[in-house]
C-alpha positions as CSV (number, residue, x, y, z in Angstrom):
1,X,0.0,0.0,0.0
2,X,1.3,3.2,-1.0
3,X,1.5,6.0,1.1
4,X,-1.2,8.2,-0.9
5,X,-3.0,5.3,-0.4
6,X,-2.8,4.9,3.4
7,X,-3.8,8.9,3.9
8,X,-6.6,7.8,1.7
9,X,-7.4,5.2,4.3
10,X,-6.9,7.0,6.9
11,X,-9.3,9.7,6.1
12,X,-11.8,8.0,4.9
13,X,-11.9,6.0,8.5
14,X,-11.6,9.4,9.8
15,X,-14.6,10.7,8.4
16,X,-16.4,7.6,9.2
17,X,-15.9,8.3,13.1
18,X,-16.8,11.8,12.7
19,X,-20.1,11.1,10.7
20,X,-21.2,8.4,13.0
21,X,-20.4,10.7,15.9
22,X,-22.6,13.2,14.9
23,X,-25.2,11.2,14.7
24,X,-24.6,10.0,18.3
25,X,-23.8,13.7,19.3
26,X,-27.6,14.1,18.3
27,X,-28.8,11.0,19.9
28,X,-27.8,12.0,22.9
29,X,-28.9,15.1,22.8
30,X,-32.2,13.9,22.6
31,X,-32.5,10.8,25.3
32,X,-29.5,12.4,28.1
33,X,-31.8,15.4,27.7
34,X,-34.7,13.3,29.2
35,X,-32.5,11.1,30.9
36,X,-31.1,14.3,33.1
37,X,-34.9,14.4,34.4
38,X,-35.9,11.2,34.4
39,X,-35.3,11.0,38.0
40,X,-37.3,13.8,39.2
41,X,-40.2,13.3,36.7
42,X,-40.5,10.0,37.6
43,X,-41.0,11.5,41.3
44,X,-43.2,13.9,40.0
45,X,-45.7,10.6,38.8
46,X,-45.8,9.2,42.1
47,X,-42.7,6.6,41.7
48,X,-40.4,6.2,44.9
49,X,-36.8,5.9,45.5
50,X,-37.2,1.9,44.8
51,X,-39.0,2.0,41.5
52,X,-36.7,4.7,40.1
53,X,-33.8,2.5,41.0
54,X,-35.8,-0.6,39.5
55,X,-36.8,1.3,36.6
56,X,-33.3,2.4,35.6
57,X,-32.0,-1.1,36.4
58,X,-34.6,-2.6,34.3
59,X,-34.3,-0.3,31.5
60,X,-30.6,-1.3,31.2
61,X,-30.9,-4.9,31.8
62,X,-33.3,-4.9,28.7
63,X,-31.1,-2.8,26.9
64,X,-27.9,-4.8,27.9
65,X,-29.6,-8.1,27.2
66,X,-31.1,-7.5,23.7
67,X,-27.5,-6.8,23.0
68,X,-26.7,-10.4,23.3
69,X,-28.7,-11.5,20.5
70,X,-28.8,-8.3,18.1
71,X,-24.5,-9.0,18.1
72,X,-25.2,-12.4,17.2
73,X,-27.8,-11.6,14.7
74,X,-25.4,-8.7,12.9
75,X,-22.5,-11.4,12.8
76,X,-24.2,-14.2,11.2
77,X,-26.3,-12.0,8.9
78,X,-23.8,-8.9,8.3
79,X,-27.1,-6.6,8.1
80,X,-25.0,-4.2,10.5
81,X,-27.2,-1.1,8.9
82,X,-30.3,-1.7,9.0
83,X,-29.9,-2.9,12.6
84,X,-28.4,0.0,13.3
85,X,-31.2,2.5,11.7
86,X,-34.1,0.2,13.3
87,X,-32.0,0.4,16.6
88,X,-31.5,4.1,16.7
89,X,-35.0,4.8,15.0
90,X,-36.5,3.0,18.2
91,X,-34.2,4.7,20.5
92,X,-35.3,7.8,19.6
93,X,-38.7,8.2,19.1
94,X,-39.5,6.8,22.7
95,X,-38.2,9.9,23.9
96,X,-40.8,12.8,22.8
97,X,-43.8,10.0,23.5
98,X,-42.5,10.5,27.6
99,X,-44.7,13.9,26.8
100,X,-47.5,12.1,26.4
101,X,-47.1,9.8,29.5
102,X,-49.6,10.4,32.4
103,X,-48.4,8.5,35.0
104,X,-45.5,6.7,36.3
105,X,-46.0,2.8,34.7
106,X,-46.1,4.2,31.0
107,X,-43.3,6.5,31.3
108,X,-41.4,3.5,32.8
109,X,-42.7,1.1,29.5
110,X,-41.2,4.3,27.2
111,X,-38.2,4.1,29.4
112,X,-37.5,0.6,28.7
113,X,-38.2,1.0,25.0
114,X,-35.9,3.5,24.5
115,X,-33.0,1.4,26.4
116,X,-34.1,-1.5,23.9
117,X,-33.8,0.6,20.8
118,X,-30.2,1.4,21.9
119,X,-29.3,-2.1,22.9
120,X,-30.8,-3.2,19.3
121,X,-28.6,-0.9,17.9
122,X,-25.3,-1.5,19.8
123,X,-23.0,-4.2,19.0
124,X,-23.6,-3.3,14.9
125,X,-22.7,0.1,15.5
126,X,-19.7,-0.8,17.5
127,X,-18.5,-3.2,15.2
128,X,-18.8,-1.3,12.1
129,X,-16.8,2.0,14.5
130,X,-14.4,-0.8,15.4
131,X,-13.1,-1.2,11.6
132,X,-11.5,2.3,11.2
133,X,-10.3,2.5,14.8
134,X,-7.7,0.2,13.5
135,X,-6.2,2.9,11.2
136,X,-6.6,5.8,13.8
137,X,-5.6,4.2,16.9
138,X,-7.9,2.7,19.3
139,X,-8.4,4.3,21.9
140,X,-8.3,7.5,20.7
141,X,-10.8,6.9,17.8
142,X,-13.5,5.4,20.3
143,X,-12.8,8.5,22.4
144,X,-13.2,11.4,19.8
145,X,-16.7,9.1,19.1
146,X,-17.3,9.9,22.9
147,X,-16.3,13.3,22.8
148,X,-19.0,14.2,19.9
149,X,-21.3,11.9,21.7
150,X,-20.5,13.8,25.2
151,X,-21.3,17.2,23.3
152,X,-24.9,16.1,22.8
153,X,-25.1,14.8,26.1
154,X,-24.2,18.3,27.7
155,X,-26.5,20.1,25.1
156,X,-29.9,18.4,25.9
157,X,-29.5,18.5,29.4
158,X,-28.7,22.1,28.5
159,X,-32.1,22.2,26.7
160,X,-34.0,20.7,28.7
161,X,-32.8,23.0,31.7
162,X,-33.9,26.0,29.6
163,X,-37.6,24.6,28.9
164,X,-37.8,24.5,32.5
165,X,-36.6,27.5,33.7
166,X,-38.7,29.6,31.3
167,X,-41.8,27.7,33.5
168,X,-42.6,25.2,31.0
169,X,-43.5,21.5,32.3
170,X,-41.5,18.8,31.5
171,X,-43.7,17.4,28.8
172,X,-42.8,20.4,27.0
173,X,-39.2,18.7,26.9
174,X,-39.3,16.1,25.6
175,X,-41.9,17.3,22.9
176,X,-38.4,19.8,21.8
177,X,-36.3,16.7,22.0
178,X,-38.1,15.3,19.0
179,X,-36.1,17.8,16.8
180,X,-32.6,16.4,17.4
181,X,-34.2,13.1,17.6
182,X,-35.1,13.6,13.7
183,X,-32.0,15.2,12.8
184,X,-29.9,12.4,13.6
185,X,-32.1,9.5,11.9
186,X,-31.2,11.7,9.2
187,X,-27.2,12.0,9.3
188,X,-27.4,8.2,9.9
189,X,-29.0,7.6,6.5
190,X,-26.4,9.5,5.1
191,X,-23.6,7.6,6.9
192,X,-25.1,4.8,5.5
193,X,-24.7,5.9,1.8
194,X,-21.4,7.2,2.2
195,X,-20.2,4.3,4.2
196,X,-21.9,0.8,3.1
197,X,-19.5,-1.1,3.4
198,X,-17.5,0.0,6.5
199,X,-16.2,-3.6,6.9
200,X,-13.4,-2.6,4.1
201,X,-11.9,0.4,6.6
202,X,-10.3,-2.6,7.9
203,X,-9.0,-5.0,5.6
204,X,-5.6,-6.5,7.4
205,X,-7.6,-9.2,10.0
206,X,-5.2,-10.8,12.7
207,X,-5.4,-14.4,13.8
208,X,-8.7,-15.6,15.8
209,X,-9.3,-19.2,17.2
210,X,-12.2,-21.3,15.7
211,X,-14.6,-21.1,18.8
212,X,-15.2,-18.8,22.2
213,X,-13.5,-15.6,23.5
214,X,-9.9,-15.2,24.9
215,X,-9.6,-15.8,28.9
216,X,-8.5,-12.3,29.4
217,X,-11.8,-11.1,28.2
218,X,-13.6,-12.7,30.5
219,X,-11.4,-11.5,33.2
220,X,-12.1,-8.2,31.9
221,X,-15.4,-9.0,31.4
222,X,-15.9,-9.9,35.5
223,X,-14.1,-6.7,36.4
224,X,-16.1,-4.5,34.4
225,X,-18.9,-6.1,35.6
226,X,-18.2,-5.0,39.2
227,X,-18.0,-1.2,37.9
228,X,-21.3,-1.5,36.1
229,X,-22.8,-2.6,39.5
230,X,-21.5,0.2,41.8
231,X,-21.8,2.4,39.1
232,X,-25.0,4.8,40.3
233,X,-27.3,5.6,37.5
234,X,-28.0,9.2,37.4
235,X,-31.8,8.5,37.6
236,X,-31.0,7.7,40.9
237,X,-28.6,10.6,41.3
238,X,-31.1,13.1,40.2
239,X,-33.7,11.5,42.7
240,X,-31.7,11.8,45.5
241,X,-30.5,15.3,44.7
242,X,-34.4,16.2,44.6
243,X,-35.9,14.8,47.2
244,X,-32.8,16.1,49.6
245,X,-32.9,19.4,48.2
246,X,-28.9,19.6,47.9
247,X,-29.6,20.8,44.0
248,X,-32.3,22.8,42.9
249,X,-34.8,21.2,40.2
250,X,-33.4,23.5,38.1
251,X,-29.9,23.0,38.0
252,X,-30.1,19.3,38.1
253,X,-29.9,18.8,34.3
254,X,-26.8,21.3,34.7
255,X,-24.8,19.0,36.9
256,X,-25.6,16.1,34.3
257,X,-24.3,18.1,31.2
258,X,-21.4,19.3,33.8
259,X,-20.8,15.5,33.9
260,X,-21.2,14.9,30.4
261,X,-18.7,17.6,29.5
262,X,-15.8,15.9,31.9
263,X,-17.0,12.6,30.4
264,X,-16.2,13.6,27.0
265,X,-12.5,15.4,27.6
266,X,-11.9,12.3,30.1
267,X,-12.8,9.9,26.8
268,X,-10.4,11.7,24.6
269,X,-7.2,11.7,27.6
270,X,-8.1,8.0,28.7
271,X,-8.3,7.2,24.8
272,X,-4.9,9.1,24.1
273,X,-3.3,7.3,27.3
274,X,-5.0,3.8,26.2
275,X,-2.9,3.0,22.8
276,X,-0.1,4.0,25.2
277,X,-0.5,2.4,28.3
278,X,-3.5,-0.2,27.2
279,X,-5.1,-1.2,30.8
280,X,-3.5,1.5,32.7
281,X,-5.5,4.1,31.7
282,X,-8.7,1.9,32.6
283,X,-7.0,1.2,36.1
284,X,-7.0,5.7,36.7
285,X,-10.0,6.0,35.1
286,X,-12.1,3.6,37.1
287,X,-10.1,4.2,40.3
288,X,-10.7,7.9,40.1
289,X,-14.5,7.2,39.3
290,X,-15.5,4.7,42.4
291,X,-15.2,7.5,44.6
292,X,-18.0,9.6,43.6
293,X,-21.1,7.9,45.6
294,X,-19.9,9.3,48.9
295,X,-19.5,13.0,47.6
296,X,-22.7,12.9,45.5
297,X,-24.7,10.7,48.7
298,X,-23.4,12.5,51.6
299,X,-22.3,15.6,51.1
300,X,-23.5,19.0,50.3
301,X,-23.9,21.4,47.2
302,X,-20.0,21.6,46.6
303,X,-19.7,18.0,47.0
304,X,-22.5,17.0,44.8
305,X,-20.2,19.3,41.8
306,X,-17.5,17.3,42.6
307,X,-19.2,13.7,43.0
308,X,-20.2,14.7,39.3
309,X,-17.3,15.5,37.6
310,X,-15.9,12.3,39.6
311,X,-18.7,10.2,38.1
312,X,-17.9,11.7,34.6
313,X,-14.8,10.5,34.5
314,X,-15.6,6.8,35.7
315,X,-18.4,7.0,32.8
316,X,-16.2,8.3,30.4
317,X,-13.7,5.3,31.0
318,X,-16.5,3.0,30.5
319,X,-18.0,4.7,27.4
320,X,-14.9,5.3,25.4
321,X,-11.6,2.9,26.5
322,X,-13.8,-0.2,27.4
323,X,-15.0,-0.6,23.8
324,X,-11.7,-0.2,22.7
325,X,-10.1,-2.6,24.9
326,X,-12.6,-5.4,23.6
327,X,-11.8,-4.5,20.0
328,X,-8.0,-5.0,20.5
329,X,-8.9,-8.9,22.1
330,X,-11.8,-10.2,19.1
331,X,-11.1,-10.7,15.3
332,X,-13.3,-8.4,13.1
333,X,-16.0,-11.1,12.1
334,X,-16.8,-11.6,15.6
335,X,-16.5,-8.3,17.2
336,X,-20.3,-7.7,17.1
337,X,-20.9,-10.8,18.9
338,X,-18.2,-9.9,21.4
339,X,-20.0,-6.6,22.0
340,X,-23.1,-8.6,22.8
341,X,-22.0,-10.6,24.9
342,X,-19.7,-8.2,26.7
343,X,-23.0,-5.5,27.0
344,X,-25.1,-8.4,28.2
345,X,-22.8,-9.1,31.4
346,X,-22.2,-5.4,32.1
347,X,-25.7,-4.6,32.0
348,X,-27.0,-7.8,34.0
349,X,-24.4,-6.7,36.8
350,X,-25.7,-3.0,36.0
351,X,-29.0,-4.2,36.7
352,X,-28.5,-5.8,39.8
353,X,-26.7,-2.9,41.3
354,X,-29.2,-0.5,40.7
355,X,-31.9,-2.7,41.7
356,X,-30.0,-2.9,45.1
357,X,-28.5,0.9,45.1
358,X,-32.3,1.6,45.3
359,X,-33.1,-0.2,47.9
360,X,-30.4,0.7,49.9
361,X,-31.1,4.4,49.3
362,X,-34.3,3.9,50.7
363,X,-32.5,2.5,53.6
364,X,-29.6,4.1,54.6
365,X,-27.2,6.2,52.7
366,X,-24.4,5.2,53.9
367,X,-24.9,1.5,52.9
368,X,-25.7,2.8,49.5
369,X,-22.0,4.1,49.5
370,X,-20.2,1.9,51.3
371,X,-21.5,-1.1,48.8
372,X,-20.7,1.2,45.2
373,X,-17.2,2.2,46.6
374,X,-16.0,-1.5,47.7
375,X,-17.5,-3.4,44.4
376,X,-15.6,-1.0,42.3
377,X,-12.7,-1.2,44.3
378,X,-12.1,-4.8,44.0
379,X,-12.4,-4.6,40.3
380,X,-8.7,-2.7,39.9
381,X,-6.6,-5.6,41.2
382,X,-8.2,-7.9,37.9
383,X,-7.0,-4.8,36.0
384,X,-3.8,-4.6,37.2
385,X,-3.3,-8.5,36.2
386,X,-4.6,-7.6,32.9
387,X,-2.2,-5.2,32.6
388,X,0.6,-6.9,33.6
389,X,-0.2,-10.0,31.4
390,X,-0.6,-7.5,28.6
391,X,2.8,-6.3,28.9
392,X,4.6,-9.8,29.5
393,X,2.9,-10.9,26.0
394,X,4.2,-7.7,24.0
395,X,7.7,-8.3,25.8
396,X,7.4,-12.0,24.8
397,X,7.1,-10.7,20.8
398,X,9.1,-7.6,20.8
């Protein structure tokens, strides 16, 4: 390959990130705008600490497991688009119908349809991102995809904070969050004609064996499985900052987009520090992140900033370097697979922990943070093996 020919490549993987990060920049802009009040609207219906805790737990679980079989499904049929479109189309048009929920069971059923449409859409997604990460660099491709993605997370929060400080009610919302919602189906039809093959970004495949996944990514698989379930949703986040009073309804959807904000400049250092380091930069990320729940649980309006850009961080390790790390262990023909199967575990362990964050809240604060700091706290030591095997195996074939 000549060298006119690898710029070629590389911008054309390039611009495949950047186009399929828009359209996630205006994904997120419209469900992390309703997400960001999800919480408190639920509270608003009549829900209690318990069913917003379940709710989000369920709502991921769904999500997470419907990525086992959608992976599968993209692998063995290679329809990686249209699972994608009918994925994100789903995803998104849950989101304005919260406007027309009226109490707190149907906004719960949108809730979960909305997680389903995303964990429909997933593992293609990921797969077809995978292909021109290998041209860019891993880490940091997945984490300039996070970055865009971040910018949509802080700007429907951002919207969604303005509809409700000019007195409008919070069906009003996510009525405006259809807008964004339609944009982006829009930019993914034309990634889809610019890209249809994105398979082809990545034509060099390394050696894979004939049947299951490597050890190490099941190690890594049981370790980020322990961050997913001390990991607070910020449904439950938001909750607790209403009904205590620490943040004002209004500036609730603030702290989320000041979270997604750290999120997306942690994704792009992590990612940087990733194709450097490889696991190290998952070790800082997620040992910075597991201590948020006692600033955002215990302490005041100072701490609750804080807690936030703490839990952005965590998040952005898991958003950006954790689907970059998976793509360095599986061949290309099974990376969607891989994703489902990876997203299935996470989100079962997510769901659990939420499920039980919940009820802890209801119980006692501090066993709420005593359990999300010490589960995430024994996942670094399976890290740090990771790590260490990683290196042995690149000194073993230098």
């Amino acid at each position: 390959m000549t060298r006119e020919d690898g710029r070629h490549r590389l911008g054309r993987a390039m611009g495949f990130v950047v186009l399929v990060g828009v359209v996630s920049l205006l994904a997120d802009t419209t469900y992390e705008g309703a997400r960001s009040v999800i919480g408190p609207y639920l509270g608003l219906l009549g829900a209690t600490g318990a069913a917003v805790g379940f709710i989000a737990g369920v709502g991921e679980l769904s999500g997470y497991v419907v990525r086992f079989f959608s992976g599968i499904l993209a692998d063995r049929t290679r329809r990686y688009w249209p699972i994608t479109i009918v994925g994100y189309c789903v995803n998104l048009l849950a989101v304005p119908l919260l406007a027309l929920a009226g109490n707190w069971p149907v906004a719960a059923a949108l809730i979960v349809t909305e997680r389903l449409g995303k964990g429909l859409r997933v593992p293609a997604r990921d797969a077809m991102l995978s292909h021109a990460t290998k041209q860019i660099g891993r880490g940091w491709a997945f984490g300039i995809h996070e970055a865009l993605d971040q910018i949509g997370a802080i700007l429907g929060p951002l919207i969604v904070a303005a509809v409700l400080f000019l007195q409008h009610p919070y069906a009003t919302a996510f009525a405006v969050l259809a807008i964004p919602a339609v944009l982006a189906i829009l930019v993914l039809f034309l990634a889809q004609r610019e890209y249809p093959r994105p398979r082809e970004l990545e034509p060099v495949a390394q050696s894979v064996a004939t049947k299951g996944f490597p050890r190490h990514f099941w190690l890594y698989l049981a370790a980020i499985a322990m961050v997913a379930a001390g990991f607070a949703d910020f449904a439950l986040i938001a909750f607790h900052f209403g009904q205590s009073g620490v943040v004002s309804p209004e500036l609730i959807p603030i702290l989320y987009a000041v979270a997604m904000g750290v999120d997306g400049l942690a994704s792009l250092l992590l990612g940087r520090l990733f194709d450097r380091s490889g696991f190290l930069s998952l070790i800082i990320g997620f040992g910075i992140g597991a201590v948020f729940a006692p600033l955002v649980f215990l302490g005041g309006f100072a701490a609750a900033i804080f807690g936030m850009v703490v839990w952005g961080i965590g998040l952005g390790a898991q958003e950006s370097i954790m689907r970059a790390a998976v793509a360095e262990m599986i061949h290309p023909d099974r990376r969607a697979s891989a994703y489902g199967v990876f997203n299935t575990g996470y989100g079962i362990a997510w769901f659990a922990g939420s499920t039980l964050m919940g009820f802890l809240y209801d119980a006692s604060l501090v066993y709420i943070v005593g359990f999300s700091v010490v589960i995430q706290v024994v996942s670094l030591p399976i890290l740090v093996k990771l790590w260490r095997e990683k290196a042995a195996r690149s000194a073993a074939t230098a």
